[in-house]
ROLUMTI-95124 format. One record per residue: residue in three letters; x, y, z of N, C-alpha, C in turn. Coordinates in steps of 0.05 Angstrom, whole numbers, m for minus. Layout:
BEGIN
+-----+--------+--------+--------+--------+--------+--------+--------+--------+--------+
:  aa :    n_u :    n_v :    n_w :   ca_u :   ca_v :   ca_w :    c_u :    c_v :    c_w :
+-----+--------+--------+--------+--------+--------+--------+--------+--------+--------+
: ALA :      X :      Y :      Z :      X :      Y :      Z :      X :      Y :      Z :
...
+-----+--------+--------+--------+--------+--------+--------+--------+--------+--------+
END
This chain:
BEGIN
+-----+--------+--------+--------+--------+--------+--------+--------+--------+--------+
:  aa :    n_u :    n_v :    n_w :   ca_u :   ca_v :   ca_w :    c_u :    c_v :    c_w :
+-----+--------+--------+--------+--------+--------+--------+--------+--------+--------+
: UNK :    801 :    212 :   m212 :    777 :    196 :   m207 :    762 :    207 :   m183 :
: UNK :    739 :    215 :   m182 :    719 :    227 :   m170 :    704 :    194 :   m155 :
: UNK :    710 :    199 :   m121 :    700 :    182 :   m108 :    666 :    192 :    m95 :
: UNK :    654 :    177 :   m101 :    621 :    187 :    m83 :    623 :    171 :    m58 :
: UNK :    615 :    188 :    m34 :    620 :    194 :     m7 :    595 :    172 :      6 :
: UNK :    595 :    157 :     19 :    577 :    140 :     34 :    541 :    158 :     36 :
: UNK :    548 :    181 :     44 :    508 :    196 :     43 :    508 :    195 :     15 :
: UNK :    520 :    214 :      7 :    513 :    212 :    m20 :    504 :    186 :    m41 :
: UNK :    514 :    169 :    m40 :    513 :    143 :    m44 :    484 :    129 :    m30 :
: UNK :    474 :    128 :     m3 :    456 :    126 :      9 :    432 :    146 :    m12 :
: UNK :    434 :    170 :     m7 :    421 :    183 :    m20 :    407 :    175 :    m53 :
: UNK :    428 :    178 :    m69 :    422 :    167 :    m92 :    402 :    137 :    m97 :
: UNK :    416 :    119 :    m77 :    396 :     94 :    m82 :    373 :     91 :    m61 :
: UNK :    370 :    122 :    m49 :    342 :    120 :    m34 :    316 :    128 :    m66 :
: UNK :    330 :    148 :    m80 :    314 :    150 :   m103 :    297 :    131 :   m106 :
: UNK :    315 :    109 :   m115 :    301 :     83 :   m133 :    278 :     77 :   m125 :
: UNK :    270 :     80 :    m98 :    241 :     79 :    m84 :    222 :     96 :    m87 :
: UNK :    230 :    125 :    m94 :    213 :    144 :   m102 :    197 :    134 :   m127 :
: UNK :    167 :    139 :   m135 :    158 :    135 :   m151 :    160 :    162 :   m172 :
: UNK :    172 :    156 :   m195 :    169 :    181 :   m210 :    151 :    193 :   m210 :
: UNK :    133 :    194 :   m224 :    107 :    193 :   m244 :     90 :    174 :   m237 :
: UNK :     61 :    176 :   m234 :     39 :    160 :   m222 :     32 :    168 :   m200 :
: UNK :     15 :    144 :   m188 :      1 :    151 :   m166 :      3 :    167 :   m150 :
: UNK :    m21 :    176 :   m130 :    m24 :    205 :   m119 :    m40 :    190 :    m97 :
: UNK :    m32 :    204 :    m72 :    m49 :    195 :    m50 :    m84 :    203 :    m60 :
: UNK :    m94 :    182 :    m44 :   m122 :    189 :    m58 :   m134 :    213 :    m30 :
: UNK :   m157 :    223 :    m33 :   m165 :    246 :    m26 :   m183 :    247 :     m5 :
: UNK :   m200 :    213 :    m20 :   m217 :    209 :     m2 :   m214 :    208 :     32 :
: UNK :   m224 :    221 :     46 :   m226 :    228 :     76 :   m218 :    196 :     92 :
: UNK :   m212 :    199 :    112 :   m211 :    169 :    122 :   m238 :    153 :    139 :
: UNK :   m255 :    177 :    132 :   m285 :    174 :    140 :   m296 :    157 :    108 :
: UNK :   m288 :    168 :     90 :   m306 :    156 :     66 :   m294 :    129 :     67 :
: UNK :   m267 :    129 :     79 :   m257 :    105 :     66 :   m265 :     78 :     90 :
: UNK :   m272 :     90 :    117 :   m288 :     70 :    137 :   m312 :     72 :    121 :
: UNK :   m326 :     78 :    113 :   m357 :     89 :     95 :   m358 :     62 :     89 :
: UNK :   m337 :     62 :     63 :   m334 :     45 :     34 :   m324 :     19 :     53 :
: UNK :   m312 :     23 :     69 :   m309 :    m11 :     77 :   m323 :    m27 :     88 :
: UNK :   m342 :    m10 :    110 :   m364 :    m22 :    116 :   m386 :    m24 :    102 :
: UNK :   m394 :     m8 :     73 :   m409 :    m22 :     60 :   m401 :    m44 :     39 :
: UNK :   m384 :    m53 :     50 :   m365 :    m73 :     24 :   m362 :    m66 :     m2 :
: UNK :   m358 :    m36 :     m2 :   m348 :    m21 :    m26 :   m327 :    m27 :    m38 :
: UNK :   m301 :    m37 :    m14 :   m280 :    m26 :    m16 :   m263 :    m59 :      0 :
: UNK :   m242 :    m54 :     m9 :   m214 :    m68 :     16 :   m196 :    m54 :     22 :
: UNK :   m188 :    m58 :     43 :   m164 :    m57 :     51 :   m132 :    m65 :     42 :
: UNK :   m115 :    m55 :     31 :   m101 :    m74 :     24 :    m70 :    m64 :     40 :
: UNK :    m63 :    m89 :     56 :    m33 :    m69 :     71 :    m11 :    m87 :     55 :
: UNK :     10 :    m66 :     40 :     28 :    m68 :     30 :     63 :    m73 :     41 :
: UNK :     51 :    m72 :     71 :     79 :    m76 :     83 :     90 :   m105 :     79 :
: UNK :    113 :   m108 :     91 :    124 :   m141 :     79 :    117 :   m156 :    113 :
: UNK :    111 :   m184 :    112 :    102 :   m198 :    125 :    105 :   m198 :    147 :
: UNK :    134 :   m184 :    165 :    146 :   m177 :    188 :    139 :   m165 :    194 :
: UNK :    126 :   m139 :    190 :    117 :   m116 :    198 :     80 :   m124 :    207 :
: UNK :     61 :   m143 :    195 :     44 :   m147 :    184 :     41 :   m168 :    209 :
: UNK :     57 :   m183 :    220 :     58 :   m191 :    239 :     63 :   m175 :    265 :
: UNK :     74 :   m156 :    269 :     71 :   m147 :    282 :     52 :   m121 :    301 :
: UNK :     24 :   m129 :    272 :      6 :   m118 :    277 :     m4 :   m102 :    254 :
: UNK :    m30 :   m102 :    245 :    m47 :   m104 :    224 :    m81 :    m93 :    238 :
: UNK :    m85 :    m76 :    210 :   m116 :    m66 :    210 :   m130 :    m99 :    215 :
: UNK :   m152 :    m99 :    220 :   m171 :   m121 :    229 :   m186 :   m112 :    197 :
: UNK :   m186 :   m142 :    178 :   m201 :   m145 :    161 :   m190 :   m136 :    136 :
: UNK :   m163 :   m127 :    138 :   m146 :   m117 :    122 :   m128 :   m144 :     96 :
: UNK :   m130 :   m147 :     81 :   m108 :   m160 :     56 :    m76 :   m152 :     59 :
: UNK :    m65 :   m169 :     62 :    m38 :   m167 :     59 :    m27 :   m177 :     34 :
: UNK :    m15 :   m159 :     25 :      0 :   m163 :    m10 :     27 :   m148 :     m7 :
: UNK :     45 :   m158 :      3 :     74 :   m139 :      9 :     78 :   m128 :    m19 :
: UNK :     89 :   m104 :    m24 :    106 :    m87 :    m45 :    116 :   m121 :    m60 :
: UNK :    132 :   m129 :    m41 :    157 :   m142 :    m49 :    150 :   m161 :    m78 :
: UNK :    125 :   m180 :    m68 :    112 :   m200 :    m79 :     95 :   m178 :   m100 :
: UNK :     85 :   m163 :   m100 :     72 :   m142 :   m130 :     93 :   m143 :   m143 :
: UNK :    123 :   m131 :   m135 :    137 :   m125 :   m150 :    164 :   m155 :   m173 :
: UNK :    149 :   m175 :   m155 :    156 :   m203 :   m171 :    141 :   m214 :   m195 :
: UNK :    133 :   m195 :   m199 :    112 :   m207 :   m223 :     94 :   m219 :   m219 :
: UNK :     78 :   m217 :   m198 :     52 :   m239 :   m191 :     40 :   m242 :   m211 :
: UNK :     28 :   m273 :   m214 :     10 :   m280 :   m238 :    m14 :   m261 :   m229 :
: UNK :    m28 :   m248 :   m247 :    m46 :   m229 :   m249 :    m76 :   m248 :   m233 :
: UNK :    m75 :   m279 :   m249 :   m100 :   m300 :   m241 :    m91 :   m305 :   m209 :
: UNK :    m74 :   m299 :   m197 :    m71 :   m311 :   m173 :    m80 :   m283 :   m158 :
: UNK :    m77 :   m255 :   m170 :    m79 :   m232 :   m155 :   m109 :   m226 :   m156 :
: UNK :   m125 :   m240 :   m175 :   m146 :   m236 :   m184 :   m165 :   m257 :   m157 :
: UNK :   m141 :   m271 :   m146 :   m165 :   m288 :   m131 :   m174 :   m281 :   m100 :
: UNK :   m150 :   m255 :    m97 :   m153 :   m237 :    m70 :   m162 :   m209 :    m73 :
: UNK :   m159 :   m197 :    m99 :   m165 :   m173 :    m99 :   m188 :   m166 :   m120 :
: UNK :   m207 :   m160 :   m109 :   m232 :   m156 :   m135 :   m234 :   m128 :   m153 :
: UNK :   m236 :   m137 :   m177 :   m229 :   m115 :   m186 :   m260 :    m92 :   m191 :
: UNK :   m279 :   m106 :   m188 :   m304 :    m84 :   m173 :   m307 :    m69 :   m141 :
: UNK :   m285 :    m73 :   m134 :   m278 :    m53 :   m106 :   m260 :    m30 :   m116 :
: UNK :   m257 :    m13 :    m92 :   m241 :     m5 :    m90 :   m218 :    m19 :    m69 :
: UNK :   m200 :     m8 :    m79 :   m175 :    m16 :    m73 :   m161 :     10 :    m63 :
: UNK :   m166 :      9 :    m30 :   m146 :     25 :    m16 :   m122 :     17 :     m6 :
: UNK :    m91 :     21 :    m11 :    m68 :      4 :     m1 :    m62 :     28 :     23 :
: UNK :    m52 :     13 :     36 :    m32 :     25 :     57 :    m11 :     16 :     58 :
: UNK :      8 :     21 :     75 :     39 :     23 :     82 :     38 :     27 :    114 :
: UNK :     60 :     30 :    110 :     77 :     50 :    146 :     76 :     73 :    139 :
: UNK :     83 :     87 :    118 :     80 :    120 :    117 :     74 :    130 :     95 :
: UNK :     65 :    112 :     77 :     39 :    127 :     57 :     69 :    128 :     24 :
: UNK :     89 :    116 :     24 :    102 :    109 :      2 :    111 :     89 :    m13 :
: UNK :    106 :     66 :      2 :    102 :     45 :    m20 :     82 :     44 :    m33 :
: UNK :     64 :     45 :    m14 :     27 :     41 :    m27 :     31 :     52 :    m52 :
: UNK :     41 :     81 :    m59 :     49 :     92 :    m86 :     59 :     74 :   m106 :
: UNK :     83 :     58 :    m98 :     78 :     46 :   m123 :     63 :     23 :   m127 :
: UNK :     59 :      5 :   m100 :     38 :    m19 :   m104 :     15 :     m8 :   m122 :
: UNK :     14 :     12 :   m115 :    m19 :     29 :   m132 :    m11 :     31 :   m163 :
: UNK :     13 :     39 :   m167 :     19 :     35 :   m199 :     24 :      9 :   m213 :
: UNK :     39 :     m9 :   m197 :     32 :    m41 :   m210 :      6 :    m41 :   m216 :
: UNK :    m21 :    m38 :   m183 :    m45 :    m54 :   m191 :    m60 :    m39 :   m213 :
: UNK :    m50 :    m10 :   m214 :    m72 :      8 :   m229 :    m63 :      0 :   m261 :
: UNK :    m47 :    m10 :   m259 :    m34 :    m26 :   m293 :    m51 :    m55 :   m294 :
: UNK :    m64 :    m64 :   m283 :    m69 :    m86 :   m283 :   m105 :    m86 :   m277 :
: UNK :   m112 :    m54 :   m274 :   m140 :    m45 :   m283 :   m154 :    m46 :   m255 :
: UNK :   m138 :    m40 :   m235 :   m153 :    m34 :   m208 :   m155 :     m9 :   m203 :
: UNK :   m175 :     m1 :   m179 :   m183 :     23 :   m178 :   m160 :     28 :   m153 :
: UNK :   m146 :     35 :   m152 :   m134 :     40 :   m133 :   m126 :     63 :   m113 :
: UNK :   m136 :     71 :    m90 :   m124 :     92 :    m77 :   m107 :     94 :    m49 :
: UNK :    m90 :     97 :    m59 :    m63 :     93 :    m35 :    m68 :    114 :    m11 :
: UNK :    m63 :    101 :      2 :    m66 :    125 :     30 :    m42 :    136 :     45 :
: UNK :    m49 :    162 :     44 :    m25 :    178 :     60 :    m11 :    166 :     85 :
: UNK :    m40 :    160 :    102 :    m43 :    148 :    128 :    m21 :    119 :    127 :
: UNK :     m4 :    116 :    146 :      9 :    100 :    151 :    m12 :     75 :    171 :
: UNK :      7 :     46 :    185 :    m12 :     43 :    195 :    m19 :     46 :    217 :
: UNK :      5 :     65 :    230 :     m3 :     65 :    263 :    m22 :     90 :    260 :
: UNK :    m20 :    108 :    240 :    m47 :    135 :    236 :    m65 :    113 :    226 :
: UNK :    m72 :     98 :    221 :    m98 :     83 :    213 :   m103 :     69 :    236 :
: UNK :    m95 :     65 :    258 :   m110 :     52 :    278 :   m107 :     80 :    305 :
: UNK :    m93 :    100 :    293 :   m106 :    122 :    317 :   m125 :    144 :    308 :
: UNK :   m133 :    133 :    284 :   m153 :    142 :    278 :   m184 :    128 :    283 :
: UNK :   m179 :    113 :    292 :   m200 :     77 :    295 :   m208 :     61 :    281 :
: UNK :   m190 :     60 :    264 :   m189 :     28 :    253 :   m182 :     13 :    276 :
: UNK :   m202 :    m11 :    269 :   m192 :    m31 :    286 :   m167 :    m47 :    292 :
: UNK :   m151 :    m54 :    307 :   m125 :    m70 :    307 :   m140 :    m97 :    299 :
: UNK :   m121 :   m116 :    291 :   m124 :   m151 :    289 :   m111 :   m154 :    316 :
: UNK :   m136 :   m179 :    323 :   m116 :   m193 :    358 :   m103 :   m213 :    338 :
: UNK :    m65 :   m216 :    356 :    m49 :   m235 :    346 :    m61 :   m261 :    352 :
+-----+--------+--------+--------+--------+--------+--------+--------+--------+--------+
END
């Protein structure tokens, strides 16, 4: 009997988080994407889970954790925060969940582009912080 070793084991069920297939960081500059938000092109959407989100957040930004996308949200309840004539830019902490939040919403007919930019590169780039 062939035992698998604690990394290895770590390793393997770090996969499960990788997104196979799908979404692609989007391309757009982080200039187009201040562009699009200040002409109310666009939202914000941060995909971290609520702890993180408290501990500090883009100013003007949507919070929709991974966690709650990945529960099956009623589509009429997601429909009442996220418009689906925007764009829809998600963020994260380092630009890999947004990947798959972006493949739930883009199944569900959003325009979505996930950003590389985590969020502490989104506010040292100058996005605004939220005061707590």
């Amino acid at each position: 009997m062939r035992r698998i070793t604690l990394p290895a084991l770590a390793f393997l069920l770090s996969l499960t988080s990788i997104p196979c297939v799908g979404a692609e960081h989007t391309k757009d500059s982080l200039e187009t994407v201040k562009k699009n938000l200040d002409a109310r092109k666009a939202v914000l959407v941060d995909v971290r889970e609520q702890i993180e989100w408290d501990d500090g957040h883009v100013r003007g930004a949507v919070l929709l954790p991974l966690s709650k996308l990945k529960s099956d949200l009623d589509p009429k309840e997601l429909a009442k925060t996220m418009p689906k004539d925007k764009v829809i830019y998600a963020h994260c902490a380092s630009g890999r969940r947004c990947l798959s939040a972006a493949d739930i919403l883009k199944k569900q007919g959003y325009d979505v582009r996930p950003l590389k930019q985590g969020f502490k590169d989104l506010i040292e780039a100058g996005f605004p912080k939220a005061d707590k």
